[in-house]
C-alpha positions in Angstrom: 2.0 30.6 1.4 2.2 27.8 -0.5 3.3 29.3 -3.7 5.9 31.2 -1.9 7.7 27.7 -0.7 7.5 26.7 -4.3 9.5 29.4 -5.7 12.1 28.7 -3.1 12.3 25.7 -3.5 12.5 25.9 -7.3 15.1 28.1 -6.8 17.3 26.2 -4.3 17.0 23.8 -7.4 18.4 25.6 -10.3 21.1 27.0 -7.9 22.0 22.9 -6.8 21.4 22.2 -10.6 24.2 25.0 -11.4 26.4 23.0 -13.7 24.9 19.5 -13.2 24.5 19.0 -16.9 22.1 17.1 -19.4 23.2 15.4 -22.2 23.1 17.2 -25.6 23.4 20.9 -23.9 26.3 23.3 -24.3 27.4 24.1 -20.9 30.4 26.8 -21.7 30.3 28.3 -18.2 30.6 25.1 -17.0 33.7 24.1 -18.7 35.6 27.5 -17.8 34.8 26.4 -14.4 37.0 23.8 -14.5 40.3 25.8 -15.7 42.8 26.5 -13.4 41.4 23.9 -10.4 42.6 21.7 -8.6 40.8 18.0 -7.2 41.5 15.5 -5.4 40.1 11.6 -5.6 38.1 10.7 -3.2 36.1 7.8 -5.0 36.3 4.7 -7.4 33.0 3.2 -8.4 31.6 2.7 -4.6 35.1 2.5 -3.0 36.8 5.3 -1.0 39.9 6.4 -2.2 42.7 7.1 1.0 46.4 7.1 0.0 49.0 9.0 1.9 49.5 10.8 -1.1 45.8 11.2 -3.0 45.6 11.0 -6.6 44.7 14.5 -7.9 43.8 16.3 -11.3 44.6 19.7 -12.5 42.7 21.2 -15.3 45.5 23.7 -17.5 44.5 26.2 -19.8 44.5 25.5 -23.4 43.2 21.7 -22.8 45.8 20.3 -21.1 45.7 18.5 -17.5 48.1 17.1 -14.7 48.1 15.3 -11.8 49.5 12.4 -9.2 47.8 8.8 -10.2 49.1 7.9 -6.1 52.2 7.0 -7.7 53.3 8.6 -10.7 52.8 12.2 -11.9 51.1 12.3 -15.1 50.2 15.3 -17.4 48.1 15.3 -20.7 45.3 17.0 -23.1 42.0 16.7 -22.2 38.8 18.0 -24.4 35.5 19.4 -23.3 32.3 19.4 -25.2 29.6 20.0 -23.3 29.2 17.2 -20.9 31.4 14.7 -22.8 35.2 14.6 -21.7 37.5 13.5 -24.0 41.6 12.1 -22.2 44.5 11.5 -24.6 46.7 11.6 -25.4 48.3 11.1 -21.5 51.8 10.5 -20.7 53.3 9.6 -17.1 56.6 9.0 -15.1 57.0 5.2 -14.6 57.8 4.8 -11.4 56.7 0.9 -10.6 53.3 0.7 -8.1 52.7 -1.9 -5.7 49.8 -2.1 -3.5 47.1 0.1 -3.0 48.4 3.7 -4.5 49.1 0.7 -7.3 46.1 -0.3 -7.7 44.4 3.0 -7.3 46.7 3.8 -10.5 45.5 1.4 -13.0 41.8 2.3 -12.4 42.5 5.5 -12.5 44.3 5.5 -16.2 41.8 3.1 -17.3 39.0 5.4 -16.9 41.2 8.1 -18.8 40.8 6.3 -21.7 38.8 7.6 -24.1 35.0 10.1 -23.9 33.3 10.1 -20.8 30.8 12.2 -19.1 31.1 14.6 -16.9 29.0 17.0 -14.1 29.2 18.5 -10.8 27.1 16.4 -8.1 24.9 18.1 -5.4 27.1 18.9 -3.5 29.8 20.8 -6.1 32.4 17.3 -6.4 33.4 16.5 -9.7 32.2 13.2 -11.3 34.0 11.5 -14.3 32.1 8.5 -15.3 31.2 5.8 -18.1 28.3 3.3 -18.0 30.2 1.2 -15.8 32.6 3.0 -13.7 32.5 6.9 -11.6 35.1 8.7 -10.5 34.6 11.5 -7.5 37.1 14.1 -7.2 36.3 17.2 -4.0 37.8 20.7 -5.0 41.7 20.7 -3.4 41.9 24.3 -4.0 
């Protein structure tokens, strides 16, 4: 009996594990997951993210990405290799931002600055992060 809950769980692993990603490993199906979704920000390091109109990203075909920042629509390239995720050139509408959606703005853009990492979390949210800062987007289509 034993053995038998160990292969289930093992299994409820790999299928949690899905596209969670380790460094140095080619995740293709991964990456084609990601075309043609929509997400919406829900998360900034620790701190919940509610605007009356939520930042979102968009990943195009062909590497390119758009989006709202909570103030300013913004559209770019974007580059995939395996669980690195590469921003840039990005360009927006320049609208000014006070406030929050402001705020929410400049953290946003700063962490689209140059390679970060990427992965789906546990429970299928997408997670853009550097050694210092996380971004958490849920599926918004």
């Amino acid at each position: 009996m034993a053995k038998g809950l160990w292969s289930v769980l093992i299994a409820i692993l790999f299928v949690f594990e899905g596209c969670a990603v380790e460094a140095m490993q080619n995740h293709e199906p991964c990456q084609k997951q990601l075309v043609g979704t929509g997400w919406r920000l829900v998360m900034i390091d620790n701190d919940p993210i509610e605007l009356k109109h939520p930042a979102t990203i968009r990943f195009e075909s062909e590497g390119k990405i758009s989006g709202f920042s909570g103030c300013n629509s913004y559209f770019g390239k974007v580059t995939l290799d395996g669980t690195s995720i590469t921003f840039g050139p990005i360009g927006s509408t320049r609208r000014y931002c006070m406030g929050k959606a402001g705020d929410v703005e400049k953290r946003l853009f700063a962490l689209f600055k140059g390679t970060k990492w990427w992965n789906f979390d546990e429970e299928r949210n997408l997670q853009i992060f550097d050694d210092e800062h996380r971004l958490i987007f849920v599926k918004s289509e």
